[in-house]
N, C-alpha and C positions, 0 to 999 in steps of 0.2 A: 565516498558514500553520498547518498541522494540527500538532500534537506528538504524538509516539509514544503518547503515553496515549490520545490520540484514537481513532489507528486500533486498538491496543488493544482500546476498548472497544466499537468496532463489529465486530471478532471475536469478542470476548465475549458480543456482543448476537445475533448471527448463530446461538452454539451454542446459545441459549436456556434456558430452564429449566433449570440442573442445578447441583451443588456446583461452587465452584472447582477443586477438587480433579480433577474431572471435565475442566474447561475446560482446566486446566494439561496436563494428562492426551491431551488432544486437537491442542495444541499441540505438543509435545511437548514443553514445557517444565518443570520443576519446579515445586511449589505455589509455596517459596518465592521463587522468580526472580517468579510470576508477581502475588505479594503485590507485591514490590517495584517491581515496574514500576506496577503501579496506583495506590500509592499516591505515587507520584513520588519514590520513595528511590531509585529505579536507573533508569536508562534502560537498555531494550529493547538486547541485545547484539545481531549482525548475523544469528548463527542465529535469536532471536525473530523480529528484522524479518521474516526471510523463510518462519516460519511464521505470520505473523500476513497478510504481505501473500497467502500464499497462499491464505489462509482468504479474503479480499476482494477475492480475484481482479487485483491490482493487481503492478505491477513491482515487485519487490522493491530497485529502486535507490529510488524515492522514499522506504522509510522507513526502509532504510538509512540513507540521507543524509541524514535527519530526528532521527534521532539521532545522527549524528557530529556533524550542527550544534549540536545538546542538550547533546551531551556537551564541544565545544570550547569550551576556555578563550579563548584568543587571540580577539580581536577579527578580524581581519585571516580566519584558517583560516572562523572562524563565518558572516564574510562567501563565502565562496570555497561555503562546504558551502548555502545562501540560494540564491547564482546556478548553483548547481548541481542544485538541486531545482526552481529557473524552470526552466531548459533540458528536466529530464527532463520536467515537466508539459507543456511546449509540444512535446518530441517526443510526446509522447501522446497530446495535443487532434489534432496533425498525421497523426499514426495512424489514430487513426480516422475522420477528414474522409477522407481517402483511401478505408478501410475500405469505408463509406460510402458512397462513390462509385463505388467496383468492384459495389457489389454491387444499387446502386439500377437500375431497369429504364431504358434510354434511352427520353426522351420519342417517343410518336411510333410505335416500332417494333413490331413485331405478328409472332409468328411466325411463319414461311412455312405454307401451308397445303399439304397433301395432300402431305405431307413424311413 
C-alpha cells in the first residue's frame, strides 16, 4: 500500500519545476509542514491529505486513511485504518467499471437516421 509520502510526492511531481517554497505554497500548506512530511518526521494531517489528493485528483478518504493508518499506534485501529483503505479502493475500481459502462457505446446500435 502507498504511504502519505507517496502521494506527496506525485503532487510534488505533478507541480513541477519550482522551489518548495512554491509547492507548499500551492498546497496550501506551510514550507515547514511540507519539509516534514517529506522527510517522513510528520505525517500528512487531514487538511494536507485533502490538498494533496486534490492535486491527484483522487478521494480524499484514501489518504486520509493512509495516514491515520501511519499515524496509529494500536495494532488492532492500524488494522481497521488497512481494511478501510481496501473498501475505499474497491468502491473506486467499482466506480469506475460502472462509469465506464454508462458511457461506452452499446454494441450493435447505430443512431436513427433522418432524425
Amino acid at each position: 500500500m502507498k504511504l502519505t509520502v507517496d502521494y506527496l510526492q506525485e503532487a510534488l511531481e505533478m507541480l513541477g519545476d519550482m522551489p518548495d517554497a512554491k509547492k507548499a505554497e500551492a498546497l496550501k500548506i506551510s514550507k515547514q509542514a511540507l519539509s516534514g512530511y517529506k522527510s517522513g518526521r510528520n505525517v500528512m494531517d487531514d487538511y494536507a491529505c485533502i490538498m494533496v489528493a486534490n492535486k491527484l485528483n483522487l478521494d480524499p478518504l484514501e489518504i486520509i486513511a493512509a495516514a491515520n493508518m501511519e499515524r496509529e499506534k494500536s495494532f488492532e485501529k492500524k488494522e481497521f485504518w488497512a481494511d478501510f483503505r481496501k473498501k475505499i479502493g474497491a468502491l473506486a475500481v467499482a466506480g469506475l467499471m460502472v462509469l465506464t459502462t454508462l458511457m461506452s457505446p452499446v454494441e450493435g446500435s447505430k443512431a436513427p437516421s433522418g432524425v
